[in-house]
C-alpha positions, 0 to 999 in steps of 0.5 A, spaced: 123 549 398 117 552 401 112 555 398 112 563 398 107 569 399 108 576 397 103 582 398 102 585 391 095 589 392 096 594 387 098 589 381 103 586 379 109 585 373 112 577 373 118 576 370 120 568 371 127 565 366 126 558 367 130 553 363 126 547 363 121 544 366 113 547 367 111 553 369 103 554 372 099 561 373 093 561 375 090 568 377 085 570 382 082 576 386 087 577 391 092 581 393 097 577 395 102 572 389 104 565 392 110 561 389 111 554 389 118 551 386 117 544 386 123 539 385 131 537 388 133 544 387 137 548 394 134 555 394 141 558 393 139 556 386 134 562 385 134 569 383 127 572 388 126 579 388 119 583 389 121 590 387 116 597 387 115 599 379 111 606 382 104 606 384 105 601 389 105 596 383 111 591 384 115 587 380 116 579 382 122 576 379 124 568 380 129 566 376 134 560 375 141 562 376 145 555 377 150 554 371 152 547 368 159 546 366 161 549 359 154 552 357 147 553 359 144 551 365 144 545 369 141 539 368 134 537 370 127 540 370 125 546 374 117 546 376 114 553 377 108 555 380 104 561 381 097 564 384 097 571 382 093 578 382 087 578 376 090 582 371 098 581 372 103 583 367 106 575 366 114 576 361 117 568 362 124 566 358 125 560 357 129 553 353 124 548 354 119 549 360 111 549 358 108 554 359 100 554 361 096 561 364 089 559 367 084 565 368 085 573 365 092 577 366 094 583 363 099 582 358 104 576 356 110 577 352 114 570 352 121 568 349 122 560 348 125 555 344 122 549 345 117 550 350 108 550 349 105 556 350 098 556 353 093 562 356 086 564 357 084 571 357 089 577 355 086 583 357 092 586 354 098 585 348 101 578 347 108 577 343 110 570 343 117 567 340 120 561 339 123 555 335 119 549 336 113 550 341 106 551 339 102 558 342 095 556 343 090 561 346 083 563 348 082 571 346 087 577 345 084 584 347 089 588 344 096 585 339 098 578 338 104 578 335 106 571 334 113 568 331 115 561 330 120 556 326 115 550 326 112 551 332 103 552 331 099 558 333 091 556 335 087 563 337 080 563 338 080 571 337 084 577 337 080 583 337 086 587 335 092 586 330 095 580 328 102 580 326 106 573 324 111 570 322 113 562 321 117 558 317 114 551 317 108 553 323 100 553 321 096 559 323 089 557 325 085 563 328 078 564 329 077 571 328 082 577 327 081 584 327 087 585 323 092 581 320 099 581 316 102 573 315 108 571 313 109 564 311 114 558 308 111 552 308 105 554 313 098 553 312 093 559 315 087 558 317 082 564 320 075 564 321 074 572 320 077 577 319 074 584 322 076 590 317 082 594 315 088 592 311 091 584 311 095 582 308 098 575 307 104 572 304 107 564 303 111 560 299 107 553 299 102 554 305 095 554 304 090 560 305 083 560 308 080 567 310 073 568 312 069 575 310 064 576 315 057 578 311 055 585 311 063 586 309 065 591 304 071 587 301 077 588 296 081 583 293 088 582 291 089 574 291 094 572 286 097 564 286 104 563 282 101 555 280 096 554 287 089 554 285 085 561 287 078 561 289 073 566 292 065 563 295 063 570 297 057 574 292 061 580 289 053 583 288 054 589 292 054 585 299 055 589 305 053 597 302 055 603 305 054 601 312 058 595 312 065 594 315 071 596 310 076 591 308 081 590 303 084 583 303 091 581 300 094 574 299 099 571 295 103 564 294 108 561 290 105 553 290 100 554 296 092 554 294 087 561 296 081 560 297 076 566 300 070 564 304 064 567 307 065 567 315 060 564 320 055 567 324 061 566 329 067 564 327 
């Protein structure tokens, strides 16, 4: 298929339902979107529409839209590839297609089964579900919500809340403003958290956070058979001044440990 372009000067929301294959958005400062679809597949095989959500904005939608026999979609994979505007609001359905984001949109909302998730810079919220694919990602302006089977979660930060849910996934973030993690087997992992209320819970998983100095901190750790250790001084580190956090953790089997954050996590 050939490629296509679209004006989009004033912003855009990107809608794809992919089945399988990859899916590649690089942004820049432009005003136009360009679409490449790339493998054996006849045009008629796809749903493309640009429509207008107010204010000039405008809504791409790439959806493919050929059944196999009995369910599902047809065999083979689809490869999807996109430039759009800085700041575009990305939302991607999927079965198995990776998903990779290069450089700062506005939001991401993605549902997936398989398939991996990979972005840049979210000037915005984040909410990922899927099964088996893991969601690795730079910095997170605003909310990541994160549900998973099995799949991993690697973020460097997230300024805001963190929410997430896994049966047998890891977490691992470097820093949060916030967190709420419930976990079976899954191990979390995050390098500072900021202030507020976190609370994390797991059957098996193991549990490391880190304090930031300075911090004021409460702690409410508690371990059924897993060991529970803090490294923090408890002499009154952080006085008035310092951020207010109260941390609660709790596992059935999984170990605890509560260690101070580095300079940067």
């Amino acid at each position: 298929m050939e490629p296509r372009t679209f004006d989009t000067p004033d912003g855009l929301e990107l809608a794809l339902r992919i089945p399988a294959g990859s899916i590649r958005i690089r942004t820049e400062e432009t005003g136009e979107t360009r679409l490449d679809l790339k493998g054996e597949r006849d045009e008629d095989d796809f749903l493309i529409s640009l429509d207008d959500v107010g204010a000039r904005r405008r809504r791409l939608t790439v959806e493919y839209r050929k059944r196999g026999i009995g369910f599902g979609w047809g065999s083979g994979d689809v490869q999807v590839e996109l430039t759009v505007p800085t700041g575009a609001q990305v939302g991607v359905e999927t079965g198995s297609a990776d998903l990779e984001v290069s450089g700062p949109i506005g939001s991401l909302d993605v549902k997936s089964g398989s398939g991996d998730c990979r972005f840049g810079s979210v000037d915005g919220d984040v909410a990922v579900k899927t099964a088996s694919g893991d969601v690795v990602g730079d910095t997170v302006t605003g909310r990541l919500t994160a549900t998973t089977a099995s799949g991993d979660a690697r973020v460097r930060s997230v300024e805001g809340a963190l929410v997430g849910h896994s049966a047998s996934g890891d977490f691992a973030i470097g820093a949060a403003g916030s967190a709420r993690i419930t976990t079976a087997s899954g191990d979390v992992e995050i390098g500072a958290v900021r202030s507020g209320d976190t609370t994390i819970r797991s059957v098996s998983g193991d549990v490391e956070v880190g304090i930031p100095r300075g911090t004021r901190v409460y702690l409410d750790l508690a371990s059924t058979s897993g060991s529970t250790v803090s490294d923090l001084d408890m002499s009154g580190d952080g006085g008035d001044a310092g951020a207010h956090l109260e941390l609660h953790v709790s596992t059935v089997s999984g170990d605890i440990r509560v260690v101070r954050a580095a300079a940067e996590a």
